[in-house]
N, C-alpha and C positions, 0 to 999 in steps of 0.2 A: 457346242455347235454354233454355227455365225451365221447367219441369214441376214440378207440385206437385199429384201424384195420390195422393200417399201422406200417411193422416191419422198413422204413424207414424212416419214422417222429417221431421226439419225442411223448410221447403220451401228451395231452392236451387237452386242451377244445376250442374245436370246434363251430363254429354257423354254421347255417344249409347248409350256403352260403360258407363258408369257406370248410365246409367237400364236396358240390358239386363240388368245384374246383379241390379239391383234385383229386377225384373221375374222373373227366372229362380228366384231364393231363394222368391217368392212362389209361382210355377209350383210347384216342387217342397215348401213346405208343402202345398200345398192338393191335389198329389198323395200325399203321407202318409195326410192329413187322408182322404181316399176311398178307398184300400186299406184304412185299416183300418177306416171307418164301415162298409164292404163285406163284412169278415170275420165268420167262424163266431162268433168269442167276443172281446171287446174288454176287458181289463184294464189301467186307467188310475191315473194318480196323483193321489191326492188336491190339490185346490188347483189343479189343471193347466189351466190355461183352453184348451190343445189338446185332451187328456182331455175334458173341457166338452162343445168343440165337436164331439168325434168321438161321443159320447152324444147329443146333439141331432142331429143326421144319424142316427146309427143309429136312434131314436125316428120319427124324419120318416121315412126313405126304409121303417120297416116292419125292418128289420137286425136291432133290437134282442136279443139273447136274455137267456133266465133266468139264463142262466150270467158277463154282466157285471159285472166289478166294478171296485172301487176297490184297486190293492197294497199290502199292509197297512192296511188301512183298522182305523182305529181305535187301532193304534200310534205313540207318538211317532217322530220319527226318529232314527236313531242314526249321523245322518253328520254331524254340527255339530261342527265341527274345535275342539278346544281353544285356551286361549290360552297360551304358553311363555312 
């Protein structure tokens, strides 16, 4: 069976098990993604296109508050591994 519902998987062939997993990973982003566009206060990371999308849901569904932001917003980051 070929299924090619996903614009970020290659399209391919699929077994039933493989396309449920898929499906399942998606199920629980998009449950993330609504807990927290749901919540009192949402503090996300900058650049974060889940961050993004949890601020557009919050905006939309009315969620948004004053207390939103971005974690360290404004500071470089300081987790850029050296090179040895």
């Amino acid at each position: 069976m070929v299924f090619c519902s996903f614009s970020h998987v290659e399209c391919d062939r699929f077994t039933k098990q493989q396309y449920a997993s898929v499906m399942l990973v998606q199920v629980d982003a998009m449950l993330d993604k609504t807990i927290c566009a749901l919540s009192n206060v949402f503090i996300g990371s900058s650049g974060s296109t889940f961050t993004e999308d949890i601020f557009r849901l919050r905006r939309g569904w009315g969620s948004a508050s004053h207390c939103d932001e971005y974690l360290c917003q404004g500071e470089l980051p300081n987790y850029i591994a050296e090179v040895d």
